[in-house]
matplotlib code that plots the C-alpha trace (Angstrom):
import matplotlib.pyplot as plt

x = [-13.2, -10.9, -7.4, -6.2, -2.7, 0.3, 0.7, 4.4, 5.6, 3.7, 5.1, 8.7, 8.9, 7.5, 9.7, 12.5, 11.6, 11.0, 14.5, 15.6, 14.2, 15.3, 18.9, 19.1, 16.8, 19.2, 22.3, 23.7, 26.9, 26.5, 27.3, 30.7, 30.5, 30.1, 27.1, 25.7, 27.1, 25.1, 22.2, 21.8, 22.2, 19.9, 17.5, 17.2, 17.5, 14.8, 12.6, 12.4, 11.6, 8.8, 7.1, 6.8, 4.6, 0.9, -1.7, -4.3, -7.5, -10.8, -14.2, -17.2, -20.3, -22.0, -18.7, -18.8, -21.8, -20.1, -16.9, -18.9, -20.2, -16.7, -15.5, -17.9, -16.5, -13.2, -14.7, -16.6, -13.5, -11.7, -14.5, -14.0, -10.5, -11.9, -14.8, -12.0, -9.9, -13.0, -12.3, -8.2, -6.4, -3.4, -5.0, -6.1, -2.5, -0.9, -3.9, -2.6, 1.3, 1.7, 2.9, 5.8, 6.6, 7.2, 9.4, 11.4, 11.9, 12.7, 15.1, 16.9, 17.5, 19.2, 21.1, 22.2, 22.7, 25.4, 26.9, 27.5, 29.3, 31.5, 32.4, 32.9, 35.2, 37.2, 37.3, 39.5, 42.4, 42.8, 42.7, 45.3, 49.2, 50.1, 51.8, 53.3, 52.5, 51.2, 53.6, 51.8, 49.1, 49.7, 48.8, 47.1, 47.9, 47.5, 46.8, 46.4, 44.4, 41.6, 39.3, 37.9, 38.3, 40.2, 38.5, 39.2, 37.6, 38.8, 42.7, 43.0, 43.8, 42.9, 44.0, 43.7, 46.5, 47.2, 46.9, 49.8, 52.4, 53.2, 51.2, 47.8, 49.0, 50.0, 46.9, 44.9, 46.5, 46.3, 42.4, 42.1, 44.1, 41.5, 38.4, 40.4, 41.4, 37.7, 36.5, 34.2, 33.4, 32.7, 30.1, 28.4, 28.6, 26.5, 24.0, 23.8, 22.3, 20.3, 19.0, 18.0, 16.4, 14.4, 14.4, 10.7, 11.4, 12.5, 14.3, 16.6, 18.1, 17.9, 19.8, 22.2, 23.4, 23.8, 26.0, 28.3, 28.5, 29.3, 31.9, 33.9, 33.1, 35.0, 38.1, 37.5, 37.7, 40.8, 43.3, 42.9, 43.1, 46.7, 47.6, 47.1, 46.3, 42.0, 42.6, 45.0, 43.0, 40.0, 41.3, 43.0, 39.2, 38.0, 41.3, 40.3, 37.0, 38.0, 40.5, 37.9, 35.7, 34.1, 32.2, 31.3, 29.5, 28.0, 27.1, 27.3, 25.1, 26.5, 29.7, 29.0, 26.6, 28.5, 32.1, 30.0, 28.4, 32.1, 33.7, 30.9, 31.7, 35.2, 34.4, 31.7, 33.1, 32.1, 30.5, 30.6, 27.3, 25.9, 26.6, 26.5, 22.7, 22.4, 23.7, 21.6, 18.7, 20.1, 20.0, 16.5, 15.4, 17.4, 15.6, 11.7, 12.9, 13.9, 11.2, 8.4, 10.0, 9.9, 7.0, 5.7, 2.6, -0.2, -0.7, -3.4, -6.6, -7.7, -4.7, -5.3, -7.5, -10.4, -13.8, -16.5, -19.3, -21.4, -22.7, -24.7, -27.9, -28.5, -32.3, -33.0, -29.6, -29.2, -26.2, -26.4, -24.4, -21.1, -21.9, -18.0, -16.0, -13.0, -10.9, -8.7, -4.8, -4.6, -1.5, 0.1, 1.4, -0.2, -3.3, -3.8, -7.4, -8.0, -11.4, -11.8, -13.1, -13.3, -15.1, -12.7, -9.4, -8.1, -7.6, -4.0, -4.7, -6.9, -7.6, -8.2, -7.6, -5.6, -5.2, -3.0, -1.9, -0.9, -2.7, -3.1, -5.0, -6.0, -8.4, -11.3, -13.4, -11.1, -8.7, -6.5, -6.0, -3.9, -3.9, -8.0, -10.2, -13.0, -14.6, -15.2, -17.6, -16.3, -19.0, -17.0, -13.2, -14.1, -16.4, -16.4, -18.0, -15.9, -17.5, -15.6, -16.5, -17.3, -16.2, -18.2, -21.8, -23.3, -26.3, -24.8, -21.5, -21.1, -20.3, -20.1, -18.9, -19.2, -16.1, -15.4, -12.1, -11.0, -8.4, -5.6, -6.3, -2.9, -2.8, -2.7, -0.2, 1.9, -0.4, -0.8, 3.2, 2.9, 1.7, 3.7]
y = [5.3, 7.3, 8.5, 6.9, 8.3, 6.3, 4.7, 3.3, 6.8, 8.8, 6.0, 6.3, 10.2, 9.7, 6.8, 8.8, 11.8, 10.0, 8.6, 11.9, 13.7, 10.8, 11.0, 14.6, 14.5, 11.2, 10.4, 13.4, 14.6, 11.9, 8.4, 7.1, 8.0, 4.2, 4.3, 7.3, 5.4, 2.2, 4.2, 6.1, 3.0, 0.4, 3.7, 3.9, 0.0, -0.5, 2.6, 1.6, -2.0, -1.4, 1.6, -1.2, -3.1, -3.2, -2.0, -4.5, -2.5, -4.1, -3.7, -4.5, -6.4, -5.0, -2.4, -2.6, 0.0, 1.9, 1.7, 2.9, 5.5, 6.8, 6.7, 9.2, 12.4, 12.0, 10.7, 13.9, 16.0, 14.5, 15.3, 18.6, 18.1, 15.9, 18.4, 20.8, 18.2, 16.1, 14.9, 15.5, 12.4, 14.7, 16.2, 12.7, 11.6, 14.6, 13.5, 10.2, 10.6, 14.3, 13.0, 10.8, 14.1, 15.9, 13.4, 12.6, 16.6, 16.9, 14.5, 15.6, 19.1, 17.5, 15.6, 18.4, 20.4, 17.4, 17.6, 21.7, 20.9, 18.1, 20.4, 23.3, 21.3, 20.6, 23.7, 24.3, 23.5, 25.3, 28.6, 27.1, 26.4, 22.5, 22.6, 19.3, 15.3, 15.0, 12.3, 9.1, 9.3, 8.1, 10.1, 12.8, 16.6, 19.8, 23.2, 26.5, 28.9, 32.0, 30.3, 31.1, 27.5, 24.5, 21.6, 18.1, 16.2, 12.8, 13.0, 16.1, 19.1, 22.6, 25.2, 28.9, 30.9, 32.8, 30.2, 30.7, 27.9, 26.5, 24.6, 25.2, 24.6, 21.0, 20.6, 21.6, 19.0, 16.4, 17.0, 16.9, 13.8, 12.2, 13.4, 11.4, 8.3, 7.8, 8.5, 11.1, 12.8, 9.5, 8.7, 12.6, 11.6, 8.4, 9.8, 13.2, 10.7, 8.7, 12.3, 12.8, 9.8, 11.0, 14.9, 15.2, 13.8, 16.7, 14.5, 13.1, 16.4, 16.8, 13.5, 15.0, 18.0, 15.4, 13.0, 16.0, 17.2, 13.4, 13.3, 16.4, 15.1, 11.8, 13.5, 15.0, 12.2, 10.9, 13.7, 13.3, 9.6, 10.2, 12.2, 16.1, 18.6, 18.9, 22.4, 23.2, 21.7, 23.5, 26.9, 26.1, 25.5, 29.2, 30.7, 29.5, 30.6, 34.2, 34.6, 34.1, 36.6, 36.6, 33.0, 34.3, 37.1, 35.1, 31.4, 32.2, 29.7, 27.0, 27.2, 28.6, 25.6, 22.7, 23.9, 24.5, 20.8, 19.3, 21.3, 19.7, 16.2, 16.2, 17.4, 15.2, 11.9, 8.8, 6.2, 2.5, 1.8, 4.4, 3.4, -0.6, 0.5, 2.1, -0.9, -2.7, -0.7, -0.9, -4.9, -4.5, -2.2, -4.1, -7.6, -5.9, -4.0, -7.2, -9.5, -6.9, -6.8, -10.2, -11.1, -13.4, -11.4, -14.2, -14.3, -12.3, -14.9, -12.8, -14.0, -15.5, -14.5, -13.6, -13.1, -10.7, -11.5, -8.3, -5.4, -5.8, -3.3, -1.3, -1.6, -5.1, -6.4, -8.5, -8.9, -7.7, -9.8, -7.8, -6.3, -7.1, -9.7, -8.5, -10.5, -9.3, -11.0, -10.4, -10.5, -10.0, -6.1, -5.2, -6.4, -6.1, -5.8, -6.7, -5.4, -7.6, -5.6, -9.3, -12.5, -14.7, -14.8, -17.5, -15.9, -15.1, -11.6, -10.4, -6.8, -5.4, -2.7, -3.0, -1.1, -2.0, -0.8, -1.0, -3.7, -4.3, -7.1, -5.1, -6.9, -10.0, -6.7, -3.8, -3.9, -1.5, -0.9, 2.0, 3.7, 4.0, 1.9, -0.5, -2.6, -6.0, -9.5, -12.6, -15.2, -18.3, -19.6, -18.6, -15.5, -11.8, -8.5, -5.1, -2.0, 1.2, 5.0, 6.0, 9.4, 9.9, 9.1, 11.0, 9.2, 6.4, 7.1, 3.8, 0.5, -3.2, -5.7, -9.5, -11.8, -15.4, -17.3, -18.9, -20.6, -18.4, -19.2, -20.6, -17.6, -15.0, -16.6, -13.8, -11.3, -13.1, -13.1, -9.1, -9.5, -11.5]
z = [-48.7, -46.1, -47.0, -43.7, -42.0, -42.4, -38.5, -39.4, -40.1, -36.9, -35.3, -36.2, -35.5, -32.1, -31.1, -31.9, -30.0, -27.0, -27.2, -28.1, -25.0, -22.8, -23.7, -23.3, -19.8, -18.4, -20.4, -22.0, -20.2, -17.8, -19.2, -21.0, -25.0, -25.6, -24.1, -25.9, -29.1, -27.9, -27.3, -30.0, -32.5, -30.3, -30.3, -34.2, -34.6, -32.1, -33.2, -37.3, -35.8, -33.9, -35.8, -38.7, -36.4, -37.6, -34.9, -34.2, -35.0, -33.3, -34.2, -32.5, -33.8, -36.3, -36.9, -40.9, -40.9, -38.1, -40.6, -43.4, -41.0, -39.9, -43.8, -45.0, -43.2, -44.5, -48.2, -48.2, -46.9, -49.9, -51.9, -52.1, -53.4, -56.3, -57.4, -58.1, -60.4, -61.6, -64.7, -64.5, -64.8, -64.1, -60.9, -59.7, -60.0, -58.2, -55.5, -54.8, -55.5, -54.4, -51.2, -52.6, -55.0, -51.6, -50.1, -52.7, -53.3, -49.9, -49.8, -52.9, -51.3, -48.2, -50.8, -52.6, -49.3, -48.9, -52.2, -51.8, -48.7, -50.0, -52.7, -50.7, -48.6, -51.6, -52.2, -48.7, -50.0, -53.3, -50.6, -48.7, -48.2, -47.4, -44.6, -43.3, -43.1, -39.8, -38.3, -37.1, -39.0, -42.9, -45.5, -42.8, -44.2, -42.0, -43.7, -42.6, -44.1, -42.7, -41.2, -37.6, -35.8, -36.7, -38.0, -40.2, -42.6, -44.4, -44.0, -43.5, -40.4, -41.1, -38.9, -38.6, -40.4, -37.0, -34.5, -31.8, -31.7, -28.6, -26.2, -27.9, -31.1, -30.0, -28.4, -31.1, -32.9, -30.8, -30.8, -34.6, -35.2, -32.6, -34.8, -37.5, -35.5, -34.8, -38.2, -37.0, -40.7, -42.5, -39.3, -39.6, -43.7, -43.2, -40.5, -42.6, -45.4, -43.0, -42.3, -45.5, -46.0, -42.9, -43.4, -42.4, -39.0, -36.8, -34.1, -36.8, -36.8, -33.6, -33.3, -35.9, -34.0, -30.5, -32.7, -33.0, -29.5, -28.8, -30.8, -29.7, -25.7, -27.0, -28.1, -25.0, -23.3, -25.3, -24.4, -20.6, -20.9, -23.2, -19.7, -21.1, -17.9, -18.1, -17.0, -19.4, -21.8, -21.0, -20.8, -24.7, -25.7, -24.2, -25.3, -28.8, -28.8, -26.7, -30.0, -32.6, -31.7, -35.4, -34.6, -31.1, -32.7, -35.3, -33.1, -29.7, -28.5, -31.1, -29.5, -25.4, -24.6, -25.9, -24.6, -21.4, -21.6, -22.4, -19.8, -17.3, -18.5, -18.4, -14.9, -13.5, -12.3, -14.5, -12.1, -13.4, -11.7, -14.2, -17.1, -16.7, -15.3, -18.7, -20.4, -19.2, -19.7, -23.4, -23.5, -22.3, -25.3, -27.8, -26.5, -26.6, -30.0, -31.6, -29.8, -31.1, -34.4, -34.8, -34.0, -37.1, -39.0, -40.8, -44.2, -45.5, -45.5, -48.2, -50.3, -53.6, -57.2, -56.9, -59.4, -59.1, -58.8, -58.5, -56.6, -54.2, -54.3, -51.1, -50.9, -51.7, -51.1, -53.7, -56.0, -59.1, -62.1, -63.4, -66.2, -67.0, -65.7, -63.4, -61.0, -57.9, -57.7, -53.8, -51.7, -48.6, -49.2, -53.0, -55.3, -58.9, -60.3, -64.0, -65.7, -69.2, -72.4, -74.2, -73.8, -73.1, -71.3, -72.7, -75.7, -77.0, -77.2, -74.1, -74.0, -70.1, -68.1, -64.7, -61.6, -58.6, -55.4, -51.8, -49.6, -46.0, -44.0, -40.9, -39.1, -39.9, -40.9, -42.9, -45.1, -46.4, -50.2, -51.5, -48.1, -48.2, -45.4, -46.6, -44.6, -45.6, -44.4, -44.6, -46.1, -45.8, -47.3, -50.8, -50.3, -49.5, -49.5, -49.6, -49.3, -51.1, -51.7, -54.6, -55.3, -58.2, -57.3, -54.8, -55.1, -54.3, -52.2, -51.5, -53.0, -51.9, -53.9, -53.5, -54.5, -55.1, -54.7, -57.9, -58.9, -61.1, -65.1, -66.2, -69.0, -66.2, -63.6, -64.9, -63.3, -60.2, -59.6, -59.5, -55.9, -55.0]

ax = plt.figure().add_subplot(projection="3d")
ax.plot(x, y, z, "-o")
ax.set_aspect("equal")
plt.show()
């Protein structure tokens, strides 16, 4: 058997880094927000859709022994991983689950990133004096405190202790209270844990970082629309940044290229043709997203309970009786294999041991079971052969096994629903 690499999630990552590297090739600083808004969500909609799609994997005549062929260099590469932990049920089970250990570890530390900066948001307003209600906006609160740049979270405005009134002042306002209007924090909140969920996708964060840059070029876009002077406006952004030196000297190029990119945008004229071209290059992608996605997958012809019958010897090619009676509950997604220790099943007590996994129908001539190929013949409604690799017989690496369709004992319908 081949630990095979999981197409739906190479899929995902490069779907969204195409998207990625097309929005910031053709639409950033160049299309209305509501576009970039429609674009990025019929982008992620469209990307987990398709990357869920199963590839349809050919094989030629005779391709079960060119199967078997192909399996052995990646069984023997996973060999050497098994000689080291042979005979560790522990190490076998850090084998097969050390990848969902890593994800889920992963994950947890950009959850707990999160979580420290909730908190230290919090936190912002022990160190500082309430200043006022901001008028129009109920329950808003502005602050000031020492911090190097204004910024908002939730319902509240926090502004530096020594910001100048006046004109900038005003304007400063005005530009927060946009942020809040828009709900900016509680869409960075949501994607931040769509992020996490996704942490080992670099584009995500990549999206991330975009998301924010679109939502300061949509305030942007809302205080010349409200009639406030764009070159006024523009020359309160650099006399902000020109008066915080201190985040200059620590994220110059955090803050230089996106006031550089906004500045450009609130320049560049908008042209309708644009962005309805980019619509409807959107309704496109959203119609073969959803088409694709769609699409109805058969059931697995494999579905149903199934009865060894034996193993097939690989110089005579006959099958060999089980020595013990096992039967297969197969279905669309998982299976669940039960291998008796007594007689009879129809006993009130039956004594077996189980194992269960992962399943996937590939093609008429592999399937897929707990992410490991094996190739399989057909013989017929009710018959089959699956060949596996065994890890522990180098004698014989491999193994085929012939099965016969059964109908499900009424004591074990039970076991059957597991795969269901």
């Amino acid at each position: 058997m081949m630990l095979s690499f999981d197409f739906h999630l190479l899929s995902f990552v490069v779907l969204t880094g195409v998207l990625w590297v097309l929005y910031k090739l053709l639409l950033e600083g160049r299309v209305p927000v509501r576009v970039v808004y429609a674009y990025l969500l019929v982008g992620m909609v469209a990307a987990a859709g398709v990357s869920m799609l199963s590839p349809v994997r050919l094989m030629p005549p005779g391709g079960t022994e060119a199967a078997v062929a192909a399996t052995a260099e990646g069984a023997r590469r996973y060999l050497t991983v098994s000689q080291i932990i042979e005979g560790s049920s522990a190490g076998w089970w850090l084998v097969e689950n050390g990848w969902r250990m890593a994800y889920v570890g992963g994950a947890a530390l950009v959850l707990l990133y999160v979580f420290v900066q909730l908190v230290a948001l919090r936190r912002f307003k022990r160190v500082v004096v309430r200043r006022y209600d901001l008028p129009g906006l109920r329950g808003v609160q502005v602050y000031e405190g020492p911090y190097d740049a204004p910024f908002s979270y939730g319902r509240s405005i926090f502004l530096p202790a020594d910001l100048p009134e006046g004109e900038l002042h005003d304007m400063v306002l005005r530009h927060e209270r946009s942020h809040l209007t828009h709900r900016h924090f509680a869409q960075l909140l949501l994607f931040q844990l769509w992020v996490a969920l996704n942490w080992f996708n670099p584009f995500m964060w990549l999206w991330f970082f975009s998301l924010k840059r679109v939502q300061e070029m949509e305030v942007d876009t809302d205080l010349l629309r409200q009639g406030v002077d764009r070159r006024q406006y523009q020359l309160s952004l650099l006399q902000l940044c020109v008066l915080k030196r201190t985040c200059l000297s620590l994220h110059s190029n955090y803050f230089y290229s996106p006031l550089k990119l906004r500045i450009l945008f609130m320049n560049r004229r908008q042209r309708r043709v644009c962005w309805r071209l980019t619509g409807a290059a959107a309704v496109v992608l959203v119609a073969a997203g959803v088409a694709l996605a769609c699409q109805t997958r058969r059931d697995n012809p494999l579905r149903g309970t199934w009865e060894l019958v034996g193993v097939v010897d690989p110089h005579t090619g006959r099958v060999k009786p089980a020595a013990v009676r096992q039967l297969k509950f197969v279905g669309n997604e998982s299976f669940f294999t039960m291998a008796f220790l007594n007689d009879s099943i129809n006993d009130t007590s039956i004594l077996f041991q189980g194992s269960g996994g992962s399943y996937e129908y590939v093609n008429d001539t592999l399937v897929r079971e707990r992410s490991m190929d094996c190739p399989v013949r057909q013989m017929g409604t009710d018959r089959f052969r699956m060949t596996w690799r065994n890890l522990g017989n180098r004698q014989e690496p491999y193994v085929t096994e012939e099965w016969r369709r059964i109908e499900t004992p009424p004591s074990l319908e039970k076991y059957w629903e597991i795969v269901q």
